[in-house]
N, C-alpha and C positions, 0 to 999 in steps of 0.2 A: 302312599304317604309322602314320597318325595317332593311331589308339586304342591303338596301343602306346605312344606318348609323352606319352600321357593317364594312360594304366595308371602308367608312370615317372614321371611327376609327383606321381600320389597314393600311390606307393609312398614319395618322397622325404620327403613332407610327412608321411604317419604315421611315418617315420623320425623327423622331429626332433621331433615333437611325444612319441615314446617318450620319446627323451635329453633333450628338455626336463623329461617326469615322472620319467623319473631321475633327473636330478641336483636337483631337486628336494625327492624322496623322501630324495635321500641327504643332502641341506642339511638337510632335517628332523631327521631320527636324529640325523644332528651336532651340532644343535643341543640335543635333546632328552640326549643323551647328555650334553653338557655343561653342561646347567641341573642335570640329575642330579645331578653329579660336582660342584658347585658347592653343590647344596644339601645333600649330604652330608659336605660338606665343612664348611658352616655349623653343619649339626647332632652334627658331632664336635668343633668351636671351640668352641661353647656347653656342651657337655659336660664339656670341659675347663676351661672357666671358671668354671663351675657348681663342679666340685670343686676349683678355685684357691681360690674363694671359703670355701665349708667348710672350707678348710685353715686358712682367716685367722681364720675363727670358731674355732677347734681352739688356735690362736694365742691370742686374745683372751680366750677363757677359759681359759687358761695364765695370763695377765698377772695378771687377776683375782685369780686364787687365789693369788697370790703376794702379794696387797696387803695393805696394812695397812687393817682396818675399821675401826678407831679413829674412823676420818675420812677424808674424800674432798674432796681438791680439784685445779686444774685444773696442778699443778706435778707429780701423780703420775706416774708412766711408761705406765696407762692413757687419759690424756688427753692423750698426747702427737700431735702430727701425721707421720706420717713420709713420706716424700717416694716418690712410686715407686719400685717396685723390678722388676727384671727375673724376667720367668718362665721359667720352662723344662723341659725333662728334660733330664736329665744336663747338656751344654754348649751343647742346644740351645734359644736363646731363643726364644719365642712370643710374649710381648709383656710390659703392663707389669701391675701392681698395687698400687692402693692401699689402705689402710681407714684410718680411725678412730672412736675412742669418743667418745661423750658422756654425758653425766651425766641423764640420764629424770627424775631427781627435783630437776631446778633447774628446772623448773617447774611450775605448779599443773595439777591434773588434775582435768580434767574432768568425771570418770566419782565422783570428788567429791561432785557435786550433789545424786548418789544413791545416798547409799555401800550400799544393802540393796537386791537383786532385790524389786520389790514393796512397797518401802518408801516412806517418807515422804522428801522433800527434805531435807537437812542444813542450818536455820540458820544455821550458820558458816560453812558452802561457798558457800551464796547469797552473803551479806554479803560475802566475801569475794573471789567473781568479781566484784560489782558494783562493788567498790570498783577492780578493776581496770579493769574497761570505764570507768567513770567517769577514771582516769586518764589512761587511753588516750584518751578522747574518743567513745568508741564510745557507740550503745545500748542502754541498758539492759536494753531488751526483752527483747536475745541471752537475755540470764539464764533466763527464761520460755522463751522458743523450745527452749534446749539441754536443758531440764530436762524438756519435754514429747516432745522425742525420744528421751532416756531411757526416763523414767516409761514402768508396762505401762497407763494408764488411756487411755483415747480423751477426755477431757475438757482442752481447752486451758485455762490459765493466762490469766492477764490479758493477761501480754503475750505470750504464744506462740499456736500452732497447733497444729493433731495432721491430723487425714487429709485431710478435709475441702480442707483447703490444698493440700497434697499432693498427691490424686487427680487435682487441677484443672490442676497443672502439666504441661508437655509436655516430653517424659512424664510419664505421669503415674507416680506412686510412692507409698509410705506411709513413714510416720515406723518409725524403728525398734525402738522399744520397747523397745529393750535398750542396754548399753552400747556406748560410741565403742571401736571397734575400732582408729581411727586418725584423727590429729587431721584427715585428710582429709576426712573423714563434715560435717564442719564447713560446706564448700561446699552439700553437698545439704540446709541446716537454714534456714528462714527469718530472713530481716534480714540473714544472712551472706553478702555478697558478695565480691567478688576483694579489693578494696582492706580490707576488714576483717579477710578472712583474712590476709591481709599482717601487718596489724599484730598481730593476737593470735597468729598462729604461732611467734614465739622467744620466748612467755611461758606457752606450756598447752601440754598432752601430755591422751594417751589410754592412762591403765592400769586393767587392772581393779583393782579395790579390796582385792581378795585377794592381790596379786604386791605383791614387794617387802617382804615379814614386814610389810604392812600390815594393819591389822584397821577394814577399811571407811573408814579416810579413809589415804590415801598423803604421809607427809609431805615437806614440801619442805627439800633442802640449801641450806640460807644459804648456802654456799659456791662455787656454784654460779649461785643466784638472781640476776636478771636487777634494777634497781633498784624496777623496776614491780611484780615478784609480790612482792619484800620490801615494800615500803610496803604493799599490798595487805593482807598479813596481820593487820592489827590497825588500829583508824585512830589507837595512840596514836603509830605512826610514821607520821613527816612524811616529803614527799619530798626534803627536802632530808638528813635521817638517814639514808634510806636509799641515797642516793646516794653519803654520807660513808663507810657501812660497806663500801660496794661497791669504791670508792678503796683505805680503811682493809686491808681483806683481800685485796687483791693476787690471786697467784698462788697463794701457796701457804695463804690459808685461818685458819681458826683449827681448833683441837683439843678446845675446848668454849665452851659459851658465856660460861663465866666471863672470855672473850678479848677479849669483844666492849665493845666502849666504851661506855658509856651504853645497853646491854642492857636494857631497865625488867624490873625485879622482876616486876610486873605479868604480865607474857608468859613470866615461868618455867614455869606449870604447861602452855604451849603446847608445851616441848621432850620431845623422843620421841616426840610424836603428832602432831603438827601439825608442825614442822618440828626440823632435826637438821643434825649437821656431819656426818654418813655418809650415804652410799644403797646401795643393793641392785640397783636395777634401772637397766644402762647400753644404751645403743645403739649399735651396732655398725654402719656403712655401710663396705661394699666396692663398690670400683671395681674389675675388669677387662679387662682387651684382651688379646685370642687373635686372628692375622690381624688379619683384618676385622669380630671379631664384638666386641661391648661388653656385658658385663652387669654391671647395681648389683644388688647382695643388701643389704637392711635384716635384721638381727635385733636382737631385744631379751633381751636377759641377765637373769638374776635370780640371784641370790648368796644368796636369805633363805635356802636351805634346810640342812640338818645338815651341819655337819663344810666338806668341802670342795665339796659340791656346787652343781653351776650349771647352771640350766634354760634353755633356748630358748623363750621362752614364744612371742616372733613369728619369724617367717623369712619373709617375703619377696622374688622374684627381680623387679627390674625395679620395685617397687613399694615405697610406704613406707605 
């Protein structure tokens, strides 16, 4: 009888050790099933947000096209901020969204420094970021550095880099020899650290030199302009002028320069090419929430082109 309650022993034990790999097994599925169901879930919220987003942009350049080009300033209905709003289908909310505009050419642009693929540096653009970093506090150098990551030539400037520098970094990378696609590129360019991009980011942008009915230099809206890129433009303004006109013009701007107070004569032949009381190219950031899912959309607007049209020149999801 003993090797029978030997035999019933090892029968009990491969018993439980089956319904242990059962439930097990069946923990797994469950849990697999429900990571499934979770991440499908994810990826029809983002879907959805994705096309919230498009609809604001659908939105935005609705507003657009209703504006007055006359002139742009921060009192328009496209620069307004509006507060979230609820999503939904039909009465069923999903979450919230926001966007707003801003104004792309109330800052100096970078892309500026070399308004022609293969071309030579812009005098005026130099002169004119330098005057800014000099305001700012910053150095100089930037000017050479940003210019050498433009430029198609492998030859550094006095005060920049090109590969060489680059290659050595970890990682290592190359300069990009072409225009700033986004005033981010900033970070990856020599002498430009965190706290530098701090301060030069609410005063420069990144367009190409062709958007915006620009014709290789992008001008900037005074009306809009921060007190640093106005002083910046010419050294016959002071900063204490430009700070005066920034007060002076409020919200809602002036409608030509004849508005401007102590305007110097001088810097009339600079209006319509150099800067202006209209822009062309806005940016556009959407916020939304679907459940649990979050996505920001960056696009940038262009208005230059015939009649009522308006191009998407960036779109980015999650990125600026």
């Amino acid at each position: 009888m003993k090797p029978v309650k030997r035999q019933d022993g090892v029968a009990l034990v491969t018993a439980i050790l089956l319904v242990a790999i059962a439930t097990m097994l069946a923990t797994k599925l469950a849990w697999d099933n429900r990571v499934s169901m979770r991440r499908t879930e994810m990826i029809l919220e983002m879907e959805q947000a994705r096309l919230f987003a498009l609809g604001a942009e659908a939105v935005a350049i609705d507003v657009l096209r209703q504006d007055d080009k006359a002139f742009d300033n921060s009192s328009e209905d496209w620069a307004q901020v509006t507060p979230p709003v609820e999503i939904g289908i039909d009465e069923n909310v999903m979450g919230q969204m926001q966007g707003y505009m801003t104004d792309a050419q109330g800052r100096f642009n970078l892309n500026n420094l070399v308004p022609a693929p293969g071309g030579e540096p812009s005098e005026r653009a130099v002169q004119q970021f330098s005057r800014m970093l000099d305001i700012l506090g910053l150095d100089p150098g930037i000017v050479d550095a940003v210019i050498d990551w433009i430029d198609e030539d492998t030859l550094p400037r006095p005060g920049g880099v090109e590969d060489d520098f680059y290659t050595n970094q970890d990682p290592p990378y190359r300069a990009a020899n072409s225009y700033l696609r986004s005033v981010s590129e900033l970070r990856s360019i020599a002498n430009i650290d965190a706290e530098t991009y701090d301060l030069l980011l609410p005063h420069v942008t990144a367009l190409d030199p062709t958007w915006c009915g620009a014709n290789g230099v992008t001008p900037i809206n005074i009306n809009s302009a921060t007190a640093a890129v106005i002083e910046s433009i010419n050294e016959e303004i002071s900063s204490g002028q430009a700070q005066a006109w920034v007060e002076e013009r409020g919200e809602t701007g002036w409608e030509s320069f004849g508005d401007i107070t102590d305007w110097p004569a001088s810097l009339q032949p600079l209006v319509g090419s150099e800067v202006d009381v209209t822009s062309n190219c806005f940016e556009l950031k959407v916020l939304v929430n679907v459940g649990s899912s979050l996505l920001s959309m960056y696009s940038l607007l262009d208005r230059s082109g015939l009649g009522d049209e308006i191009s998407t020149r960036v779109r980015n999801f999650g990125l600026e």
